[in-house]
py3Dmol code that shows the C-alpha trace and the ligand (Angstrom):
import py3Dmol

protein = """\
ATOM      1  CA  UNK A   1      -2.849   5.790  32.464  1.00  0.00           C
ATOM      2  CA  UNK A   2      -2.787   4.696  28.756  1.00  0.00           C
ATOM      3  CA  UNK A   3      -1.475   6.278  25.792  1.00  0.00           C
ATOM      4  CA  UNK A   4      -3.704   8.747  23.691  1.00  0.00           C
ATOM      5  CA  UNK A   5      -1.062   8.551  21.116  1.00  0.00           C
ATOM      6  CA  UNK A   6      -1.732   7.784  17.901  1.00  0.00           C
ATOM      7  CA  UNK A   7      -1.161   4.065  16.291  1.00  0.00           C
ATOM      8  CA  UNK A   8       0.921   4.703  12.514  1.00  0.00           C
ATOM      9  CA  UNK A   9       0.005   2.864   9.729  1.00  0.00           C
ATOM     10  CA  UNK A  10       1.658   3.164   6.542  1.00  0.00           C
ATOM     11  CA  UNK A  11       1.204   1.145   2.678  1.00  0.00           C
ATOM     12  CA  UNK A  12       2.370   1.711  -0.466  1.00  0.00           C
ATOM     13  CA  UNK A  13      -0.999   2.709  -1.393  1.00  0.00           C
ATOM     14  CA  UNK A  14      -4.434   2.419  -0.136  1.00  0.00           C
ATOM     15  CA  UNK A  15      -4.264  -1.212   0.628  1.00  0.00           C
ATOM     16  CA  UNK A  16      -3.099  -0.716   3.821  1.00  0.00           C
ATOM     17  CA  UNK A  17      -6.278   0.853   4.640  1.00  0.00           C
ATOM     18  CA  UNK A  18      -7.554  -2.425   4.827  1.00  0.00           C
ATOM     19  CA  UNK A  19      -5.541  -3.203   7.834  1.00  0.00           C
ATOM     20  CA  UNK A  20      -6.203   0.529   9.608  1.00  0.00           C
ATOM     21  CA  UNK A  21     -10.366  -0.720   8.848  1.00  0.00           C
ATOM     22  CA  UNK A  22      -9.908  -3.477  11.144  1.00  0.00           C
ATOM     23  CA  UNK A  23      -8.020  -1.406  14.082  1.00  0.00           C
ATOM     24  CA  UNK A  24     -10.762   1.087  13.825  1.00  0.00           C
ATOM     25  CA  UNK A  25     -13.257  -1.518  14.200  1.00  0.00           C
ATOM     26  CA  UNK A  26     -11.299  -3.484  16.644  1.00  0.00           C
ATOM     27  CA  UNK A  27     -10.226  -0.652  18.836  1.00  0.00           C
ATOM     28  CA  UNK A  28     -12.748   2.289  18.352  1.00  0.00           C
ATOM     29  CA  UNK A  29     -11.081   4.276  20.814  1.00  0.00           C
ATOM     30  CA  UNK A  30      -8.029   4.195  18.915  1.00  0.00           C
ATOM     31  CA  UNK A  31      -6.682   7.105  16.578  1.00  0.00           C
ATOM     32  CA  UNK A  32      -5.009   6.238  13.428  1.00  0.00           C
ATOM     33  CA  UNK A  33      -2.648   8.307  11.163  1.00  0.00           C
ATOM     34  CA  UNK A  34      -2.263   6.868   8.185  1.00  0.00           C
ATOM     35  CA  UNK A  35       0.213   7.182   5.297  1.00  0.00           C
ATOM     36  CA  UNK A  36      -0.393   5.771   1.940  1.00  0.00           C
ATOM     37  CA  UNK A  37       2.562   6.343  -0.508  1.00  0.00           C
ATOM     38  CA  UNK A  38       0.110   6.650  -3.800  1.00  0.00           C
ATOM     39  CA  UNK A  39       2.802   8.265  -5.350  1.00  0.00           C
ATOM     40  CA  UNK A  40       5.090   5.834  -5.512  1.00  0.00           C
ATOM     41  CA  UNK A  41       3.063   2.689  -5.555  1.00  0.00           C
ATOM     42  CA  UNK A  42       3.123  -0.302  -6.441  1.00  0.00           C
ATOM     43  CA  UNK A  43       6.052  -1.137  -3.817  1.00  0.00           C
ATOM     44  CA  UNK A  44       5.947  -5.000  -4.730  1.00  0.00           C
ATOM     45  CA  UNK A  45       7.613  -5.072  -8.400  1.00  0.00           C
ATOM     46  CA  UNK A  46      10.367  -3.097  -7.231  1.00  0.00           C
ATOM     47  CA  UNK A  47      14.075  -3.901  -5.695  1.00  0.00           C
ATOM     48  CA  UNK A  48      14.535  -4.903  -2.147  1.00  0.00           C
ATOM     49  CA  UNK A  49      16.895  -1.636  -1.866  1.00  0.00           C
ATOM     50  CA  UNK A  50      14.192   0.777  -3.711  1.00  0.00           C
ATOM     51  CA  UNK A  51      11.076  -0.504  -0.848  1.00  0.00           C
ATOM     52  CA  UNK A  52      14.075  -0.205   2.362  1.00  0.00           C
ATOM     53  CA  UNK A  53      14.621   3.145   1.017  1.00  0.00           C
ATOM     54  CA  UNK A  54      10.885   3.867   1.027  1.00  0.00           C
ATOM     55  CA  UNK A  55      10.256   1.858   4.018  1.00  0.00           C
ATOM     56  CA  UNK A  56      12.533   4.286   6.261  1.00  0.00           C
ATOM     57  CA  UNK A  57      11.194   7.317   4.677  1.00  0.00           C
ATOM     58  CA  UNK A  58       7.380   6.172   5.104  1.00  0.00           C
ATOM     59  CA  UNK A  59       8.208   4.946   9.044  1.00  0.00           C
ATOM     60  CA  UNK A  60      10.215   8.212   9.412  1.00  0.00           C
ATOM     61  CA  UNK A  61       7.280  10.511   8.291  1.00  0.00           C
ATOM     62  CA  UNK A  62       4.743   8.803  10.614  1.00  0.00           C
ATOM     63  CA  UNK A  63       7.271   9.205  13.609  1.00  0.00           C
ATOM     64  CA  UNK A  64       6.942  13.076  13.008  1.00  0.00           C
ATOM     65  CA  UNK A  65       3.492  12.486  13.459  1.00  0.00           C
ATOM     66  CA  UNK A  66       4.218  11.732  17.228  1.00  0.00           C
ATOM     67  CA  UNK A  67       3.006   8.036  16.591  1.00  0.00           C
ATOM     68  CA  UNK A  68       3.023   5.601  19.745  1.00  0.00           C
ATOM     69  CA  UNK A  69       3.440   2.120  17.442  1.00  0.00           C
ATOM     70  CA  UNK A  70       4.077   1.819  13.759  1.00  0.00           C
ATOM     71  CA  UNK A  71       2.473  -0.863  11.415  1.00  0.00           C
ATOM     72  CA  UNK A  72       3.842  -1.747   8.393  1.00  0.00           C
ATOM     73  CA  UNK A  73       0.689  -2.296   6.684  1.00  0.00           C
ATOM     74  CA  UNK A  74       1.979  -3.944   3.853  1.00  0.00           C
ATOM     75  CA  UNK A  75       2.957  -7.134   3.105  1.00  0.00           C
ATOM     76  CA  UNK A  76       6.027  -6.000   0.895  1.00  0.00           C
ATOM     77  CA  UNK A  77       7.601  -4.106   2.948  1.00  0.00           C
ATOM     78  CA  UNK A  78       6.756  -6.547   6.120  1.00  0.00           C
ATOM     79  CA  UNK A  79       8.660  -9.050   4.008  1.00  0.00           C
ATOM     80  CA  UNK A  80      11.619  -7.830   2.643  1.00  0.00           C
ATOM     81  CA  UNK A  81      11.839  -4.770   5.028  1.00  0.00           C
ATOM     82  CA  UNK A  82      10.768  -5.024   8.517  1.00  0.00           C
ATOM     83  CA  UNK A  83      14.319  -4.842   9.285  1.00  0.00           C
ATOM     84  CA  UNK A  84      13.734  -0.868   8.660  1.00  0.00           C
ATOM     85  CA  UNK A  85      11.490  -1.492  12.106  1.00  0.00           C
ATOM     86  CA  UNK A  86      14.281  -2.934  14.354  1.00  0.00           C
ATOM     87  CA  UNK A  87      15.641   0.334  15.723  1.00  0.00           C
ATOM     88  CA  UNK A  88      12.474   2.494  15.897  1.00  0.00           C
ATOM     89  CA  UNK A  89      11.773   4.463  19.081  1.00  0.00           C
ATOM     90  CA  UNK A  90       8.219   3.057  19.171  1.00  0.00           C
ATOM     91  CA  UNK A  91       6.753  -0.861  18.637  1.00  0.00           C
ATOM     92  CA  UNK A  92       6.779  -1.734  15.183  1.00  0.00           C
ATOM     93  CA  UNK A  93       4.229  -4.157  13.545  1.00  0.00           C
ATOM     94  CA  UNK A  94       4.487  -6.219  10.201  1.00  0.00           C
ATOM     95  CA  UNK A  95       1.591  -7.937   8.941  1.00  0.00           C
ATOM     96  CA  UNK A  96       2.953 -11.245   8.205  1.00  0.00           C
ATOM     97  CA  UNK A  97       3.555 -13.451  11.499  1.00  0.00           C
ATOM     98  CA  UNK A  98       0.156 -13.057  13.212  1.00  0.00           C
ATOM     99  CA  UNK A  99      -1.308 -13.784   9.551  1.00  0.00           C
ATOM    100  CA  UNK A 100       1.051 -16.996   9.241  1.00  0.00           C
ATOM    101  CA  UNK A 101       0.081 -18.290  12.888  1.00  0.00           C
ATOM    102  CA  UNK A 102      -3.916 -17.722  11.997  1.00  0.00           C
ATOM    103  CA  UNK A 103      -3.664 -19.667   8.392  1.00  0.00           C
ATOM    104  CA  UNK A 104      -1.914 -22.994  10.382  1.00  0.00           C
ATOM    105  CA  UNK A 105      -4.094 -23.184  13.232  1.00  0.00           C
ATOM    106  CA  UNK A 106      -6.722 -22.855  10.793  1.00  0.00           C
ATOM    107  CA  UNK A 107      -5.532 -25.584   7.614  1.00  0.00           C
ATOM    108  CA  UNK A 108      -7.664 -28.853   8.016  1.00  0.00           C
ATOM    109  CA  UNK A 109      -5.416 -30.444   5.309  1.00  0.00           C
ATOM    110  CA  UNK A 110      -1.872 -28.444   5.544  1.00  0.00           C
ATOM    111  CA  UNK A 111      -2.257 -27.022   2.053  1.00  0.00           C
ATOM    112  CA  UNK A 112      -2.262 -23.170   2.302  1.00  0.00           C
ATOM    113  CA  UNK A 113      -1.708 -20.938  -0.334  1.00  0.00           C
ATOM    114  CA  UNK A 114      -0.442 -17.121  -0.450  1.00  0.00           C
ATOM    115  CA  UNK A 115      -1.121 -14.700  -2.338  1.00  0.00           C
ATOM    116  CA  UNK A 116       1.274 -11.771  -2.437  1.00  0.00           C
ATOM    117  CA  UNK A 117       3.096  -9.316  -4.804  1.00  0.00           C
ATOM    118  CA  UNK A 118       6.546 -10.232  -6.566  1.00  0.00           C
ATOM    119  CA  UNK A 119       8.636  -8.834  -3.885  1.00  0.00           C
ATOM    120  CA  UNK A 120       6.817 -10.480  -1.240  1.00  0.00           C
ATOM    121  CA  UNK A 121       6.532 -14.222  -2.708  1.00  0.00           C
ATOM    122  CA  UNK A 122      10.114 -13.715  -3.990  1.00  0.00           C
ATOM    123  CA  UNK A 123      11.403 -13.697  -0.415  1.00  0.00           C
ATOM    124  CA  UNK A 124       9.320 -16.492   0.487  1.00  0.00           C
ATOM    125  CA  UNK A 125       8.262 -15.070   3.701  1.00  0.00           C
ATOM    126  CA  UNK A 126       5.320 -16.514   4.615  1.00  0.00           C
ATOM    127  CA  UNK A 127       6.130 -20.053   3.158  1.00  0.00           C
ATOM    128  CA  UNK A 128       8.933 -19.831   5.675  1.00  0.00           C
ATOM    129  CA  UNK A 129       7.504 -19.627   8.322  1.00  0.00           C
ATOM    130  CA  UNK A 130       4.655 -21.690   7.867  1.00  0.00           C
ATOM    131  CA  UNK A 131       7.219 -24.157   7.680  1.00  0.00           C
ATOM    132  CA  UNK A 132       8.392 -23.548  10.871  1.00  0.00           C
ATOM    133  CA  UNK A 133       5.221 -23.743  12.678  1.00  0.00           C
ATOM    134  CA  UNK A 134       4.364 -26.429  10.846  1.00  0.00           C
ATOM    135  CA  UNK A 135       6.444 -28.843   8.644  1.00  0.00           C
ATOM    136  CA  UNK A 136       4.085 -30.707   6.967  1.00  0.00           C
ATOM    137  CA  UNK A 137       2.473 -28.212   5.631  1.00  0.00           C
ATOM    138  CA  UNK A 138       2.310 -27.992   1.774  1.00  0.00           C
ATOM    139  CA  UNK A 139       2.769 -24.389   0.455  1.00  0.00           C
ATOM    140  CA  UNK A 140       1.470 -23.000  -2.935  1.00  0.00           C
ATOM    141  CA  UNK A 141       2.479 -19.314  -3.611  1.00  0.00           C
ATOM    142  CA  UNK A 142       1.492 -17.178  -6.686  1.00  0.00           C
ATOM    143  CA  UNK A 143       2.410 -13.277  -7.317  1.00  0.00           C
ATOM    144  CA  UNK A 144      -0.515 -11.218  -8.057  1.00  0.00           C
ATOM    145  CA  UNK A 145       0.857  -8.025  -9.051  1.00  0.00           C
ATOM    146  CA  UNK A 146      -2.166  -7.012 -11.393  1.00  0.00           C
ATOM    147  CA  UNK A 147      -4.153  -7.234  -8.272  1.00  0.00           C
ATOM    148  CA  UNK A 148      -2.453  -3.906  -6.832  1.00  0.00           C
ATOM    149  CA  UNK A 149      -3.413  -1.427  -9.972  1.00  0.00           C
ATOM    150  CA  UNK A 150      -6.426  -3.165 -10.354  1.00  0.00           C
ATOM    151  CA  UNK A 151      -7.493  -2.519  -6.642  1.00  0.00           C
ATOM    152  CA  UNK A 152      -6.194   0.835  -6.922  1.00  0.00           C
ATOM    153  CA  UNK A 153      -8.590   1.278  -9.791  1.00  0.00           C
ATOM    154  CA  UNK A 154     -11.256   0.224  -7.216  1.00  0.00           C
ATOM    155  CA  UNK A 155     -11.955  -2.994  -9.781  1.00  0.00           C
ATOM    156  CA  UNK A 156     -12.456  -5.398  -7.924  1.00  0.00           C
ATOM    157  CA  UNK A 157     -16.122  -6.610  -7.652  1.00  0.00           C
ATOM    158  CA  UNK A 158     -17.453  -9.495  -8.911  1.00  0.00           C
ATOM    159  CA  UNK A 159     -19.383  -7.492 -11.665  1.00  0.00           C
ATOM    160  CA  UNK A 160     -15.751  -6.300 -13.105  1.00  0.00           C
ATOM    161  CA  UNK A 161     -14.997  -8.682 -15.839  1.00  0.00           C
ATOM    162  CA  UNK A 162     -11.460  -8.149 -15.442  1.00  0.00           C
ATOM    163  CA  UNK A 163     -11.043  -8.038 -12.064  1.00  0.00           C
ATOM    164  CA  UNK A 164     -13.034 -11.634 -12.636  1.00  0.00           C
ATOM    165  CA  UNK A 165     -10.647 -13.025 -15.492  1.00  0.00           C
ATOM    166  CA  UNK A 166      -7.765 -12.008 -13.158  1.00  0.00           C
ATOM    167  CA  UNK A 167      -8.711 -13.171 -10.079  1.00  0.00           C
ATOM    168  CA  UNK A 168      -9.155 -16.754 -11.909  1.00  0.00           C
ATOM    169  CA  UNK A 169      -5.987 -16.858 -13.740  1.00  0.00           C
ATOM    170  CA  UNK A 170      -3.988 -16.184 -10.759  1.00  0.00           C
ATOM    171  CA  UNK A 171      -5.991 -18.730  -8.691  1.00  0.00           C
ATOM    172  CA  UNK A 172      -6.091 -21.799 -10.920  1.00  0.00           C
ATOM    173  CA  UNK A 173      -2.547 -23.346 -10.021  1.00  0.00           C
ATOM    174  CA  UNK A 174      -4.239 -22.831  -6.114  1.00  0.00           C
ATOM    175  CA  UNK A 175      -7.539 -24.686  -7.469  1.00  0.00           C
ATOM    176  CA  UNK A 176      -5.712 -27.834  -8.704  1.00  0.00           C
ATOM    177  CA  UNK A 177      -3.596 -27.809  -5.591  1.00  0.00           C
ATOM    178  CA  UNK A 178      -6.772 -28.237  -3.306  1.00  0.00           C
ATOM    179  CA  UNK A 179      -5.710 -25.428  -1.207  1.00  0.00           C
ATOM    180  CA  UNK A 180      -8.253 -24.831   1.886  1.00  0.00           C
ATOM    181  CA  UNK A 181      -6.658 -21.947   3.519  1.00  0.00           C
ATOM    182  CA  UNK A 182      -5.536 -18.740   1.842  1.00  0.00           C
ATOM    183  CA  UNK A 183      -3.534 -16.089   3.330  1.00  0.00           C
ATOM    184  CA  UNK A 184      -4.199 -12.668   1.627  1.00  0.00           C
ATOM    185  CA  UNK A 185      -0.637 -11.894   1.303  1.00  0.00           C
ATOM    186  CA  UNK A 186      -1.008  -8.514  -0.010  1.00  0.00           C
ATOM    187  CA  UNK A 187      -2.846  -5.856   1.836  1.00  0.00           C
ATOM    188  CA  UNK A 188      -4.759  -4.294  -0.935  1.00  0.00           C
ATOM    189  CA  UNK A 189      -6.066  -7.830  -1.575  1.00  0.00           C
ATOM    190  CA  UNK A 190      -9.217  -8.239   0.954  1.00  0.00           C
ATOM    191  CA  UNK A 191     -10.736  -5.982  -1.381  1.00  0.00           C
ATOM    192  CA  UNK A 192     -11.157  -8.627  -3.964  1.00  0.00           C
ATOM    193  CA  UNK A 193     -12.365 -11.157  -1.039  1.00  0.00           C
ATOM    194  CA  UNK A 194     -16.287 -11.523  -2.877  1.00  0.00           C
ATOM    195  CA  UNK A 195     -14.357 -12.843  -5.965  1.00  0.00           C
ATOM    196  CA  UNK A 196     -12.117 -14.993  -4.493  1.00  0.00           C
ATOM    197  CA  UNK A 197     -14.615 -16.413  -2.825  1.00  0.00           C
ATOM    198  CA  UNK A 198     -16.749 -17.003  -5.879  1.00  0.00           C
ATOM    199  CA  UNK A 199     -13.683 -18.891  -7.620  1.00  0.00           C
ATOM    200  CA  UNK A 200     -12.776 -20.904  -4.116  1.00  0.00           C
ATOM    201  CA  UNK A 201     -15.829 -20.858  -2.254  1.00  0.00           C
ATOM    202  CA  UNK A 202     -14.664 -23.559   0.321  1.00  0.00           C
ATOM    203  CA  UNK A 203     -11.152 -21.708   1.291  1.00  0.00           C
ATOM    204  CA  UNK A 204     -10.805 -19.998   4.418  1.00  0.00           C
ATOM    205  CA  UNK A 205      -9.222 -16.664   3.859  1.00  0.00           C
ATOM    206  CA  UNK A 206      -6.653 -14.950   5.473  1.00  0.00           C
ATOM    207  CA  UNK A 207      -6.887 -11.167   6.222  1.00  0.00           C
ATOM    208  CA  UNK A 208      -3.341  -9.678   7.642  1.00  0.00           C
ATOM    209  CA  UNK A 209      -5.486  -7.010   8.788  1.00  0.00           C
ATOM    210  CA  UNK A 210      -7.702  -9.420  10.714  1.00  0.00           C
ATOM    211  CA  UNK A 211      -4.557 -10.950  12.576  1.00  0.00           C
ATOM    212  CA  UNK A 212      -3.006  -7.934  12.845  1.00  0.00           C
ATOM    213  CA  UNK A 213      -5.208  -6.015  14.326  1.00  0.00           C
ATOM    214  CA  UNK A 214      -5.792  -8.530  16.928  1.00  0.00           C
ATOM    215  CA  UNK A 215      -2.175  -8.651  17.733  1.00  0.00           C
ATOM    216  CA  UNK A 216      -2.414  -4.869  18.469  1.00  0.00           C
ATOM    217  CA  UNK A 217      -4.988  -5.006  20.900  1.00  0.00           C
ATOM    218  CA  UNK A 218      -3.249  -7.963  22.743  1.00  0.00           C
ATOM    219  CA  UNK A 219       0.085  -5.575  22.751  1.00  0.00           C
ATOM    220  CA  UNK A 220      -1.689  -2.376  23.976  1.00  0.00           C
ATOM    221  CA  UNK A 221      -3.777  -3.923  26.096  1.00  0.00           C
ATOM    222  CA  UNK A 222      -0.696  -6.068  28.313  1.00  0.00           C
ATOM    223  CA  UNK A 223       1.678  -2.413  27.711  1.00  0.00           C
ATOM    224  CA  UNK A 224      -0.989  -0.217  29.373  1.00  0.00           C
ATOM    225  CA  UNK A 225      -0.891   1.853  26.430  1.00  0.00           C
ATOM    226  CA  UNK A 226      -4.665   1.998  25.767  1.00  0.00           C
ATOM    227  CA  UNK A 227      -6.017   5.368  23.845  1.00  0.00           C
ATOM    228  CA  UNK A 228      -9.221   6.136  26.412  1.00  0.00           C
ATOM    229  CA  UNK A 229      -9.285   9.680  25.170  1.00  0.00           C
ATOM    230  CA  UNK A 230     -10.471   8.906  21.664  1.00  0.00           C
ATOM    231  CA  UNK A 231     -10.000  11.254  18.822  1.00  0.00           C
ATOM    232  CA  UNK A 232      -9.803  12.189  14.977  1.00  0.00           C
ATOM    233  CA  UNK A 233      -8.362   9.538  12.478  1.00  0.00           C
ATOM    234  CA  UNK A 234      -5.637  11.253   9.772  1.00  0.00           C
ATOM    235  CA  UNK A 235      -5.061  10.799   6.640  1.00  0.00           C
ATOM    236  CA  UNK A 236      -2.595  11.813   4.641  1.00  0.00           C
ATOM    237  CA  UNK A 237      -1.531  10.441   0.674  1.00  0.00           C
ATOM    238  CA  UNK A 238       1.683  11.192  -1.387  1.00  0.00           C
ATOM    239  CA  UNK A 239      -0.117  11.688  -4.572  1.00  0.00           C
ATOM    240  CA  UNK A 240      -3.794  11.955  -5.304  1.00  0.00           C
ATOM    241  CA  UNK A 241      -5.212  10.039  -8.121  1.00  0.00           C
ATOM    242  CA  UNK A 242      -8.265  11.373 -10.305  1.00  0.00           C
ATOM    243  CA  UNK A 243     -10.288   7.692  -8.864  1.00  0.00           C
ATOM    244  CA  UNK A 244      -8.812   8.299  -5.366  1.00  0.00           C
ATOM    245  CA  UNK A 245     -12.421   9.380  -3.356  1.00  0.00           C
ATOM    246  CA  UNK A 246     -13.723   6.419  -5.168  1.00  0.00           C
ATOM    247  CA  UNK A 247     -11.487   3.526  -4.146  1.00  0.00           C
ATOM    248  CA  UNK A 248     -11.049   5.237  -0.639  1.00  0.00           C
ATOM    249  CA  UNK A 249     -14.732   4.625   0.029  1.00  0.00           C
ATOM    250  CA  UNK A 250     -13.789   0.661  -1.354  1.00  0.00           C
ATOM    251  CA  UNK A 251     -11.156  -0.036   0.894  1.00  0.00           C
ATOM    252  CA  UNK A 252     -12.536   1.751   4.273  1.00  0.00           C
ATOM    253  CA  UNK A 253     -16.134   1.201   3.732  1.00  0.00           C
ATOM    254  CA  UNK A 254     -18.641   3.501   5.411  1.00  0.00           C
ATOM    255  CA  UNK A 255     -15.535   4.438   7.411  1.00  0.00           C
ATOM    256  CA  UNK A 256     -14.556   6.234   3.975  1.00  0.00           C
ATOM    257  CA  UNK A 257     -17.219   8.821   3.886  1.00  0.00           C
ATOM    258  CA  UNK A 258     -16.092  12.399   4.473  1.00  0.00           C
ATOM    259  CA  UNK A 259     -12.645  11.559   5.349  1.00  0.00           C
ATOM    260  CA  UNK A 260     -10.145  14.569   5.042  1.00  0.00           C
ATOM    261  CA  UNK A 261      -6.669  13.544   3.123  1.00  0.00           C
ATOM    262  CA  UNK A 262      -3.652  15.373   3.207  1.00  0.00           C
ATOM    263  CA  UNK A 263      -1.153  15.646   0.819  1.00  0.00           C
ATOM    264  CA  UNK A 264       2.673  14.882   2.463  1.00  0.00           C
ATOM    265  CA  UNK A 265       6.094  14.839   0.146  1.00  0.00           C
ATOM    266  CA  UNK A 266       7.724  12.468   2.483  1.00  0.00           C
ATOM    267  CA  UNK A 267      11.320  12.722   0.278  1.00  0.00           C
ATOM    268  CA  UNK A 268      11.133  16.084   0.486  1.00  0.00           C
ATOM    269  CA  UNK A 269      11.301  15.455   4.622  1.00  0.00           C
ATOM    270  CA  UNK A 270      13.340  13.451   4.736  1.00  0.00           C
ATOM    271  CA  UNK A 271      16.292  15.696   2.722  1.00  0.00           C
ATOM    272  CA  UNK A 272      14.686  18.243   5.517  1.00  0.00           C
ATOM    273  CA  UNK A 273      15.719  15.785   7.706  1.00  0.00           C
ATOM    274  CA  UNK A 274      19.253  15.518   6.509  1.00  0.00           C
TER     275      UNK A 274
END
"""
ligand_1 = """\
10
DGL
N -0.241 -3.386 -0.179
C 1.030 -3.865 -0.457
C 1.346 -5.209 0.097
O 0.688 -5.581 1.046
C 1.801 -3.517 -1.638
C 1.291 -3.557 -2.999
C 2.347 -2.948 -3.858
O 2.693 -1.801 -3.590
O 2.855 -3.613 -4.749
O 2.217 -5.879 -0.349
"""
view = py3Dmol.view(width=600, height=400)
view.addModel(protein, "pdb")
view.setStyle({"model": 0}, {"cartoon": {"style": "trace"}})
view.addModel(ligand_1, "xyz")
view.setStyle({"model": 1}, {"stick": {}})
view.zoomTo()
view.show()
């Protein structure tokens, strides 16, 4: 039978894009609709409270969509507030378990690192439950939080100078540490995977997306909720920057090309809602 449903994805931005890229490619079939709060990002500096609140309203908006799952592509929110995904009336997906179990059957010598915003290393998240899965593993966290505006920018290739002088600072504590797996903590992150690479060229990274996605297909595939119909991807943004056609192309790749975006107030909605 399947489902021809749509799967939900929703960032604070257009990092989570990077997570809907690998479902597309994953699951072709698939349709995605895909909120990206623009308007309100970054998510990651701000109060637990502040990302619940825009958590619900975010999940909320995609469930008027007619979704048949929701993903919480974003690493803030699936740290501090996956709890917003407990009740939904569809499957909910964060982005940090399937990530955590990839990086530790992955480590050669235990020492992972993650890289995530404030909020998300804050809560300690990942760290956690590395630690479960594997206790003598060594952990090395940093908080990126340039990394968001400055992949929002769309500067992020190795040509960028200071996407370059960034990417180095917040890696050198990692460097020392002798870190050989890195979990991309952040979802807007992949997009600055050439660089990384160019400062630790021996790591293994980490996509969310990557483990993620692959999650998805397991879950659809064993729930007989398959999309065999195929169908249009959606888009729709809370705010549209001047740079926006720019970075989408960056974080969807050829994907990106003629792409139609919406604009969606989802606070105004939600007080609809009310
Ligand atoms: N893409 C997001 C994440 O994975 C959030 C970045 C932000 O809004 O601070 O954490």
């Amino acid at each position: 039978m399947g489902d021809s449903r749509a799967i939900g994805v929703f960032d604070s931005g257009l990092g989570g894009l990077t997570v809907a890229k690998r479902i597309m490619e994953l699951m072709p079939d698939e349709r995605v609709i895909y909120f990206g709060d623009t308007g309100r990002v970054p998510y990651g500096t701000k109060g637990v409270q502040t990302i619940k609140k825009y958590a619900i309203q975010d999940e909320r908006f995609l469930l008027s969509q007619n979704v048949k799952m929701i993903v919480a592509a974003c690493g803030t929110v699936s740290s501090v507030a996956a709890d917003t995904g407990e009740n939904l009336p569809v499957p909910f997906v964060e982005v940090i378990s399937h990530s955590v179990k990839d990086a530790v059957s992955q480590t050669k010598n235990g020492k992972i690192g993650v890289l995530g915003t404030p909020a998300t290393i804050k809560s300690h998240a990942h760290k956690n439950l590395i630690l479960k899965l594997s206790a003598k593993a060594s952990v090395f966290e940093t908080a990126a939080p340039m990394l968001v505006s400055l992949a929002e920018e769309g500067w992020c290739t190795p040509d960028n100078e200071i996407a370059r002088l960034t990417v180095c600072n917040y890696l050198k504590d990692m460097k020392s540490a002798g870190i050989d797996t890195l979990i991309l903590g952040c979802t807007h992150f992949p997009v600055f995977k050439e660089l990384i690479l160019e400062v630790l060229p021996d790591v293994t990274l980490i996509d969310m997306g990557v483990s993620a996605a692959r999650y998805i297909k397991e879950f659809l595939n064993k729930n007989n909720a398959e999309n065999r119909d195929g169908g249009e991807h959606k888009f729709f943004v809370s705010d549209k920057p001047v740079t926006f056609e720019k970075t989408v192309k960056i974080f969807l790749g050829e994907s990106g090309e003629n792409i139609k975006i919406d604009l969606v107030d989802v606070e105004k909605d939600e007080k609809g809602c009310n």
